[in-house]
N, C-alpha and C positions, 0 to 999 in steps of 0.2 A: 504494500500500500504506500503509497504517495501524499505528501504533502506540499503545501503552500503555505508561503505568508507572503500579502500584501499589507502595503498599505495604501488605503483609497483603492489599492486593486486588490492583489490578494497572495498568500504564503504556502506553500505546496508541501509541506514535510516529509520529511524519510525518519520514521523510528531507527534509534541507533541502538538501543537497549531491549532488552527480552520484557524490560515490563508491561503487560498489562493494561495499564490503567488509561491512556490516549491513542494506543497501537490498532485497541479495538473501534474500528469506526461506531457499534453500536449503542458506545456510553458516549455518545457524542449527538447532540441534536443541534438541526439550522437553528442560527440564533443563541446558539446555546453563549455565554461568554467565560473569559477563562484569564487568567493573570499568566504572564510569562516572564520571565528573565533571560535577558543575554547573555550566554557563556564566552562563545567569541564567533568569529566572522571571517570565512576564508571564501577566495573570488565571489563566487554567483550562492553559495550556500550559508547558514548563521546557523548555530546550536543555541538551541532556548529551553528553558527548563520550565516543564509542566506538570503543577504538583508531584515536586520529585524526578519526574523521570526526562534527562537530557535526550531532546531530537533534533535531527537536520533537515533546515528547510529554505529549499528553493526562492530566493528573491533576489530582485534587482535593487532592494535601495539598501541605504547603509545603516547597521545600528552600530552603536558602542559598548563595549563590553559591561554589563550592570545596569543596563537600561531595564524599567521595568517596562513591559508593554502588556496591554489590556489588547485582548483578540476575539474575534466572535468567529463562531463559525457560518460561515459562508455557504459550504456544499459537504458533505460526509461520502460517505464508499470508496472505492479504490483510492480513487483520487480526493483527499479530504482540504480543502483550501478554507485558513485562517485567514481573516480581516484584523490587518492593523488597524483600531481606532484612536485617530491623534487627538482629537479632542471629543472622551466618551462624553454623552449627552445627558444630565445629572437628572438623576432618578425624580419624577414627581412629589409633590409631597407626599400624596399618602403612601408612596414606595417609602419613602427615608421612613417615615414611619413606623413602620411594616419590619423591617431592615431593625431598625431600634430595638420593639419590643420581641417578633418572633425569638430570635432565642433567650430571653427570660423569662418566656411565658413558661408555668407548670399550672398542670390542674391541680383543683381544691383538695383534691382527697389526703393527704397529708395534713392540711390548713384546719380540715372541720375535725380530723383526728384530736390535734395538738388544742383547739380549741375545749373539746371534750373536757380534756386534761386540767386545763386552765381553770375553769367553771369552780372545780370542785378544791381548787388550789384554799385553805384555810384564812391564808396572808396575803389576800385578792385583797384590793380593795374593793370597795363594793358597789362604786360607778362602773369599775370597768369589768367586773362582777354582770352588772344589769346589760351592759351593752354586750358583753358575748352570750350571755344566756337570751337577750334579745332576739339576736344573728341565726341563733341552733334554733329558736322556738317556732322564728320565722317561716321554715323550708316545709315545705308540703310536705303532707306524711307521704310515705312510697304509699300505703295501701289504698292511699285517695287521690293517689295520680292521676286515674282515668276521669274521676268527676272534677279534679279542679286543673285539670292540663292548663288551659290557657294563663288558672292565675300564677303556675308556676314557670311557667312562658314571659309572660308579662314582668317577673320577681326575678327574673334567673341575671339583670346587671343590664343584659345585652342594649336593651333598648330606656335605660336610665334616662340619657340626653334627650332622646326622642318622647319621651313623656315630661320631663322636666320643660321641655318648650312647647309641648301642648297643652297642658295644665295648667304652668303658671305656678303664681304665689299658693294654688289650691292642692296641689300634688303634695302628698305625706311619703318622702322615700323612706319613709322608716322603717318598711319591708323590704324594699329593693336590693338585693344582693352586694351588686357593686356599690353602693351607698352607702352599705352598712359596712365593709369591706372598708372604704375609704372614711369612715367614721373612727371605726378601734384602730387603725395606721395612725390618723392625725392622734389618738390618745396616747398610742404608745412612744410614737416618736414627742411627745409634750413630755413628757413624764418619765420617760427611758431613757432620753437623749444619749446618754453618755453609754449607751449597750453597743457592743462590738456587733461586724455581722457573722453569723453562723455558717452560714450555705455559702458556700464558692460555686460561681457557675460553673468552674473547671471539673468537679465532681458531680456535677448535675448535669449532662449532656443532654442534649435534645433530641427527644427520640420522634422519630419519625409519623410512626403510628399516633404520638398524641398530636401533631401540627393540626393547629385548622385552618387548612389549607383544601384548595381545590381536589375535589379525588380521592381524600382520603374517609375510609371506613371508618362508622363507629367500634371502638374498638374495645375492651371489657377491661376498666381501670383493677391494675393489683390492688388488693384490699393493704393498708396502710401497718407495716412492720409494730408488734406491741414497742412501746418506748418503757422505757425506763423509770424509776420515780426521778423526777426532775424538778427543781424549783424555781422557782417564779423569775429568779435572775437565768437561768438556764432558759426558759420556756417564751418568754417575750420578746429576745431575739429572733430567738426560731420562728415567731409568728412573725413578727413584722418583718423579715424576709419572707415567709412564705407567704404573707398580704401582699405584698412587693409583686410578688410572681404571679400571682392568680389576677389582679390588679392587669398584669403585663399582655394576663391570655385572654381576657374578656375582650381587650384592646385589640389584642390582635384579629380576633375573633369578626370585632365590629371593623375594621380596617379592610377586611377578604369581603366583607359582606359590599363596603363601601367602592371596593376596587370591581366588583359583578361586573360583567361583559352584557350589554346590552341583547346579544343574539345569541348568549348562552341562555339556556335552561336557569330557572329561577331554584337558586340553593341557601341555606341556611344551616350553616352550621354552628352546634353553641351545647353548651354544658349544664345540666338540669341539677342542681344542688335538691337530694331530698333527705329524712328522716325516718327512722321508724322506732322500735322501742327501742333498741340496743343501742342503733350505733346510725349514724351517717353514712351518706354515699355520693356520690356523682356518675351519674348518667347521662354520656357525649349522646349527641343528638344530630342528626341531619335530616332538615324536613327536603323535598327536592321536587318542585314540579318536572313530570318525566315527558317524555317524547311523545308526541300523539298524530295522527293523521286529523284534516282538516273536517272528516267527519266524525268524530270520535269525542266522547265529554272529555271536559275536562279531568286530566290523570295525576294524582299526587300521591307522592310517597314517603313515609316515614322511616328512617331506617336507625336504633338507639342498641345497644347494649349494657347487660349487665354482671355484675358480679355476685351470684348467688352463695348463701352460708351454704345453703341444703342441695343445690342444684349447679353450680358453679357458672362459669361464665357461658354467656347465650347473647347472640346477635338476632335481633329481628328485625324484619322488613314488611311494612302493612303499608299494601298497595289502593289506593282508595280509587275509583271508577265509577261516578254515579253513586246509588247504591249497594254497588259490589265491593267488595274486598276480599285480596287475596293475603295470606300471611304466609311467610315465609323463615322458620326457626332455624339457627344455627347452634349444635353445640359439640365440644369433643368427648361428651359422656354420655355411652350409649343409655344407662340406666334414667338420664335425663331427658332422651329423645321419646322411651317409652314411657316416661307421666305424663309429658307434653302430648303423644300420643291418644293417652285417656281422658285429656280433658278437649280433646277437638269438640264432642258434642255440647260440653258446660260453655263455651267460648262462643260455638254458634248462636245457641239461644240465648244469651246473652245479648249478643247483636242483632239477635231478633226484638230485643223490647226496645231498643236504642234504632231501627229501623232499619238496621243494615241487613245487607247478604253476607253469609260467608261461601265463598267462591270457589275458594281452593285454599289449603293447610297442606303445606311444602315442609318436612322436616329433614335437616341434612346433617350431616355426621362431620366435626372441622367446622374452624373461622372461618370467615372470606376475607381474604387478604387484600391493603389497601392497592388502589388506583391512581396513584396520585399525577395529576396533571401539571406538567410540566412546562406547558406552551407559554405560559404568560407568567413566568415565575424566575424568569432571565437573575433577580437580584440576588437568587439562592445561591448562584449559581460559583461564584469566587466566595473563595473560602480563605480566609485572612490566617 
C-alpha cells in the first residue's frame, strides 16, 4: 500500500515499519484527521511519525525536521493520500465544547453510591445532610418508572436550561437532577474549599461504551464496588469530583443533542437517575425516531439497559408503531431469558389496558455491541 502527503494537494505514504496501526487502510476513514511529526526528509520522500509508528511518504514540498503537521485523510485503499492542513479550521463552538467536557464526563453511579454513604455520615452537618437526602429522595422509584417516565425524563438535568427559560421566575428546580447536582458542588466547594482532589483522570479512562455519543448502545452500568468506612474529610472530595464529572456528562450529553444533523434521524440520548428500596441506579437511555417509508406511521424506539441484583444485566429495545409494539430482550443469562420468557403473556395484557399491541417479544442470548458513528466526530479523532 501506498501513501501520500500533500499539502493543499496531497501525501502518498509507504509504511516502513510492520506496525499495525496506519498500515491498515481500514482504521482509516475520509476525513478522518491525525497529528504527524517530521522525522526527516530525503529528495521526493519525508518520514513522519503517526501515533508511534514512523512512514514514508511521497511529496513534493518541503518540511523541516520537528515540524508538527495536522493531516486529514483525503482517499484510503491501496493508495491512501494525506492532506496537509496549513491553516486547520478551528473547531465550532459547541465542538470546543464537546472537546472540553467528553473526556470528564463519568456516569452517576459511583456519585449516588458515595452519596448513600454520606447521608448517614453522624458529623454531617445537617444542611448538607437535607440537600443530599433531598437529591436520593428526588429520583423516581424504579418500580414506578412506567407511570411516571416522562416526570423522570423531564428531572433527569438534560433539559434544566430548556425549562429554566420556559418557566421563568415560576420553575422550582429543586427536583431537577443537574440542579441539585450543581447545588451540593456550590456547598461543598463553600465549605470544603481547602479538600484536595481525589480522582485523576489518568486512572479514570474513558470508556467507550459509556460516551454519549452518536451510535453508541445503551449499555448495563457495573453496579458501584462496596467502599470502605470513610469519613467525611475522605468522602467530600470524592463527591465533589465525582459532581464534577456527572456535571461534565449531562453537558456533554446536551452538547451531541445540540450538534443533531438536521437529515439524521431524530436521537436522544441521556441517563435516567432512579431508586428503589436498597440502593440506587442509572439507566443510559436512547429514545431514537427510526426509519420509515412515506406511507408508514410514525416509528419510534426506545432502547435502555439494566443492571439487575436477581436477573443481571439486560438491554431492551421497545419499538412503538401506531398501536403496535414490538420488544426486543437482550441478556447473557440463559436462566434470565427463561423468566422473561414467562412473563410475555403478564407484559401483553398489561399493554392491553394501556391500549397497546404486543407484536412480537424477540429474546436473545448476549449484549448488542455498540455502533458508534464516526462520520461527524473528526475532533475525537487526534489524541494528545
Amino acid at each position: 500500500m501506498t501513501m501520500e502527503l500533500v499539502v493543499a494537494q496531497n501525501l502518498r505514504l509507504n509504511p516502513v515499519s510492520n506496525e499495525p496501526r496506519i498500515s491498515k487502510s481500514q482504521d482509516l476513514y475520509i476525513g478522518q484527521l491525525l497529528k504527524a511529526v517530521v522525522n526527516f526528509q530525503n529528495a521526493s520522500e519525508v518520514s513522519i511519525n503517526i501515533n508511534g509508528q514512523n512512514i514514508n511518504a511521497k511529496t513534493s514540498h518541503h518540511f523541516s525536521p520537528g515540524e508538527l503537521l495536522q493531516v486529514k485523510v483525503a482517499k484510503t485503499g491501496d493508495s491512501t493520500i494525506l492532506q496537509v492542513i496549513k491553516d486547520p479550521i478551528p473547531l465550532n463552538t459547541l465542538n470546543q465544547a464537546l472537546l472540553h467536557y467528553l473526556p470528564r464526563q463519568m456516569p452517576a453511579t459511583q456519585l449516588l453510591s458515595l452519596l448513600g454513604i454520606l447521608q448517614n455520615q453522624e458529623s454531617l452537618p445537617e444542611p448538607l445532610r437535607m440537600q443530599v437526602q433531598q437529591l436520593l429522595q428526588s429520583l423516581v422509584p424504579l418500580n414506578e418508572l412506567p407511570q411516571k417516565f416522562q416526570q423522570a425524563l423531564s428531572q433527569s438535568g438534560y433539559f434544566l436550561e430548556a425549562s429554566l427559560l420556559n418557566a421563568g421566575k415560576q420553575l422550582n428546580p429543586g427536583v431537577d437532577f443537574k440542579a441539585q447536582c450543581l447545588q451540593l458542588l456550590a456547598s461543598i466547594q463553600k465549605n470544603y474549599a481547602g479538600s484536595g482532589s481525589i480522582i485523576a483522570l489518568d486512572n479514570n479512562p474513558v470508556q467507550k461504551e459509556n460516551l454519549p455519543l452518536p451510535g453508541v448502545l445503551p449499555q448495563p452500568f457495573a453496579r458501584p464496588s462496596p467502599m470502605a468506612d470513610l469519613s467525611i474529610e475522605q468522602l467530600l472530595p470524592m463527591i465533589r469530583d465525582h459532581l464534577e464529572q456527572v456535571l461534565a456528562r449531562i453537558t456533554s450529553g446536551q452538547l451531541n443533542h445540540l450538534l443533531h444533523i438536521s437529515n439524521y434521524a431524530y436521537s436522544l440520548m441521556l441517563d435516567l437517575p432512579v431508586r428503589n428500596e436498597t440502593h440506587t441506579d442509572i439507566i443510559p437511555l436512547l429514545i431514537k425516531e427510526e426509519q420509515r417509508q412515506k406511507s408508514q406511521e410514525s416509528n419510534w424506539s426506545i432502547r435502555f439497559a439494566v443492571n439487575l441484583e436477581q436477573l443481571g444485566p439486560i438491554q431492551a429495545k421497545l419499538s412503538l408503531q401506531g398501536n403496535a409494539l414490538d420488544v426486543q430482550l437482550n441478556s447473557e443469562i440463559g436462566s434470565t431469558l427463561g423468566i422473561l420468557q414467562d412473563n410475555e403473556q403478564s407484559f401483553a395484557e398489561l399493554l392491553e389496558e394501556a391500549g397497546l399491541n404486543l407484536r412480537s417479544w424477540i429474546l436473545r442470548q448476549g449484549l448488542e455491541e455498540n455502533q458508534l458513528d464516526t462520520a461527524n466526530l473528526k475532533l475525537l479523532d487526534i489524541k494528545v
